[in-house]
C-alpha positions as a Python dict, from the first residue, in 0.01 Angstrom:
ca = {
    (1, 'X'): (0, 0, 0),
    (2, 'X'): (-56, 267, -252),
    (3, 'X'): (-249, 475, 31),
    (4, 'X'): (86, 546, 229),
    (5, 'X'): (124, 741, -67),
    (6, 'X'): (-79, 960, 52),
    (7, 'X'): (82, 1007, 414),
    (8, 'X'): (433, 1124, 362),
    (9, 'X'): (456, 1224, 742),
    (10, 'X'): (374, 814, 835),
    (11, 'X'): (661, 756, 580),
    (12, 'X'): (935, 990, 720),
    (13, 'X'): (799, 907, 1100),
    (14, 'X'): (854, 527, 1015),
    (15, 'X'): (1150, 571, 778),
    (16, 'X'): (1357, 769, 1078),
    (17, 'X'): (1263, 520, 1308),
    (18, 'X'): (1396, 228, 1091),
    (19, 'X'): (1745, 455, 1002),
    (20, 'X'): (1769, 557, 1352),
    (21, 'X'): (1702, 161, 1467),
    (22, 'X'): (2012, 58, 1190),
    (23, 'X'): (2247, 332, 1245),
    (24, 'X'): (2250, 193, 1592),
    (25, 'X'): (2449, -127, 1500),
    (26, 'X'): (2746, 50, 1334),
    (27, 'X'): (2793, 320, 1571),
    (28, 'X'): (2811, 75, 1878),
    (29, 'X'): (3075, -111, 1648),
    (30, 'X'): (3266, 192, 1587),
    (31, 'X'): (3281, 309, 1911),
    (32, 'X'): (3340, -84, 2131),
    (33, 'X'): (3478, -305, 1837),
    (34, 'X'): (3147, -527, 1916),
    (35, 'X'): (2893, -661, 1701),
    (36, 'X'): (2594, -600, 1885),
    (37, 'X'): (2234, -672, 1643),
    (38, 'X'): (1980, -630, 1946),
    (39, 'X'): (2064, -237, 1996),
    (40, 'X'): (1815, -268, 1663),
    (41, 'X'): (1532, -356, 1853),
    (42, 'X'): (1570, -225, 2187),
    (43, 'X'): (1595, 121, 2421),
    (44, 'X'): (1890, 345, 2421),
    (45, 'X'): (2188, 399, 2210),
    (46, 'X'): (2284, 614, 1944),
    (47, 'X'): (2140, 760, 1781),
    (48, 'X'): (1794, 792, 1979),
    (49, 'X'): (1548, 640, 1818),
    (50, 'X'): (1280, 822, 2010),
    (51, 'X'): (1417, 1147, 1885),
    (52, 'X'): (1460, 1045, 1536),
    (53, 'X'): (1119, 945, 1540),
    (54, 'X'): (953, 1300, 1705),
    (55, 'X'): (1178, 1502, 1472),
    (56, 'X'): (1086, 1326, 1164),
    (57, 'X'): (764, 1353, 1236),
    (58, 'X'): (744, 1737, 1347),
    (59, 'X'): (959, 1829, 1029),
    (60, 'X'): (751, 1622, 783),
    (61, 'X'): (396, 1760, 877),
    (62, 'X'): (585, 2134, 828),
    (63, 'X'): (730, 2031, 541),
    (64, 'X'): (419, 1859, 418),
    (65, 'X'): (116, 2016, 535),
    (66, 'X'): (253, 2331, 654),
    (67, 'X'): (443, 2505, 939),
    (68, 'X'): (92, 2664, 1026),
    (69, 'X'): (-113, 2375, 1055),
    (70, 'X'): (-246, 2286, 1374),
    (71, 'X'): (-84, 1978, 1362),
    (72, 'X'): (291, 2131, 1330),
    (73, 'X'): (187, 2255, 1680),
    (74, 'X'): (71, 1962, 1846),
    (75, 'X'): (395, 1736, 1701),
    (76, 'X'): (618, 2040, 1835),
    (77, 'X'): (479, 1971, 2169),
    (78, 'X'): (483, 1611, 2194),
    (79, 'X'): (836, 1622, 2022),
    (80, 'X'): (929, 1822, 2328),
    (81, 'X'): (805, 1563, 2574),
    (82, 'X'): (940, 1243, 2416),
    (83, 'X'): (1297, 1387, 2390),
    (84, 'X'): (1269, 1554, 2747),
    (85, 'X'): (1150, 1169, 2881),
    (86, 'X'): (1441, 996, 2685),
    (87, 'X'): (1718, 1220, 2786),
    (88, 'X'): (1542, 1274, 3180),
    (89, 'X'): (1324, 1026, 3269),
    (90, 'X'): (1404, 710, 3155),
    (91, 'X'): (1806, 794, 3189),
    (92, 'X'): (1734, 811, 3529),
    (93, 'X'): (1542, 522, 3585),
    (94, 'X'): (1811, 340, 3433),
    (95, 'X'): (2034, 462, 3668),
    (96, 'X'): (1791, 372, 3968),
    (97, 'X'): (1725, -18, 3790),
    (98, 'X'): (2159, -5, 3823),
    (99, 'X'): (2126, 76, 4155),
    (100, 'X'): (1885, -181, 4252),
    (101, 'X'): (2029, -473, 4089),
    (102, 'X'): (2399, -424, 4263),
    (103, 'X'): (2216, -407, 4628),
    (104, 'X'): (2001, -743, 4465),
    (105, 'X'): (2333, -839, 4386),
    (106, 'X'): (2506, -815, 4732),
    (107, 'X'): (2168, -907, 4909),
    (108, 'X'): (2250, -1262, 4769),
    (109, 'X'): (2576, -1254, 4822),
    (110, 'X'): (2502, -1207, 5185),
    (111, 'X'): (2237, -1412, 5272),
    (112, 'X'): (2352, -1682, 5035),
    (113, 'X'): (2026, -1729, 4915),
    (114, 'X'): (1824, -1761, 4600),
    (115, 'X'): (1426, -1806, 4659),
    (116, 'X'): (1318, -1539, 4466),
    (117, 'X'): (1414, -1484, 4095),
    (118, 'X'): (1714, -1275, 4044),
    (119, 'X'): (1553, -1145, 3725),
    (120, 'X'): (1798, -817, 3626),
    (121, 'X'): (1610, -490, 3574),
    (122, 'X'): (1715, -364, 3239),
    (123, 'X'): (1924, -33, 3291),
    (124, 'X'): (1981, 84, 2938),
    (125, 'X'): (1686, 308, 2935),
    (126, 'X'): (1764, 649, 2834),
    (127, 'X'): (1976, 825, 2594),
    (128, 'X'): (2275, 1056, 2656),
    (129, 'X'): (2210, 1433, 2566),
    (130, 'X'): (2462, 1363, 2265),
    (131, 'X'): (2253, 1029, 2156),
    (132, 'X'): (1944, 1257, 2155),
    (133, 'X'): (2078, 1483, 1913),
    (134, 'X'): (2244, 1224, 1739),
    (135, 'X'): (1861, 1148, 1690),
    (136, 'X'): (1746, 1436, 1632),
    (137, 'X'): (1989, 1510, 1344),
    (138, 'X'): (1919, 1155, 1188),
    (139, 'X'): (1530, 1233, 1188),
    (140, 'X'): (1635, 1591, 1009),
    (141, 'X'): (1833, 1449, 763),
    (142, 'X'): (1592, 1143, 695),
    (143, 'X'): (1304, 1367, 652),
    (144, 'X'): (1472, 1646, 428),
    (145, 'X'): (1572, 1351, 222),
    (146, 'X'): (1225, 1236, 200),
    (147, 'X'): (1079, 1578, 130),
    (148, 'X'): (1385, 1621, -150),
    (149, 'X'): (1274, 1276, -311),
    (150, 'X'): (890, 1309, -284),
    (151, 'X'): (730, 1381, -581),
    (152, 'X'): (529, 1736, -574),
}
């Protein structure tokens, strides 16, 4: 274990991630007055763990190894494209696997019928533009902590 030591980017991409994962549990509490555990461990919610995760990441290998290292660069981009897909993409293939399960739904109800499994397709996917920045603040904050704490 002492060689994550020498990776403080691993640490602050993992330590967002696990924050980000938490944080989930209370906000949904806060915000329905339900005590949900499983936002933990899966997609969507707030923050976004996805964008905690890039931003951590991106930050810590500036912070770390230098805003001019070729690395920076290549997290920057691939930041870019994670958020983008969990705020686009995957939002809106939520909102297609909502679609699909209501005319599933009524396709039963009409033909009164069940030969095929009625297995749901899961439709919290994506992340509202205010959950991604909810994430992207979280993986700020975790990784400015980290870089405070670190020793130099």
């Amino acid at each position: 274990m002492l060689w994550l030591v020498k990776y403080p980017e691993l640490i602050a991409c993992l330590t967002a991630w696990l924050v980000s994962s938490i944080l989930k549990i209370p906000v949904f509490f806060f915000m329905h007055r339900k005590f949900k555990v499983s936002l933990a461990f899966g997609t969507g919610g707030m923050p976004s763990s996805h964008a905690a995760t890039m931003t951590a990441t991106t930050l810590a290998i500036g912070l770390f190894s230098g805003f001019d290292h070729p690395a920076f660069a290549i997290a920057v981009a691939i930041s870019m494209i994670v958020i983008y897909d969990a705020a686009g993409v995957r939002r809106e293939a939520g909102f297609h696997a909502e679609a699909l399960n209501r005319l599933i739904d009524e396709f039963f109800v009409i033909t009164k019928t069940s030969l095929v499994d009625q297995k749901k397709l899961k439709e919290m996917l994506g992340h509202t533009p205010i959950e991604v920045v909810g994430g992207v603040f979280t993986g700020l904050a975790t990784t400015l902590i980290l870089w405070l704490v670190w020793p130099k």
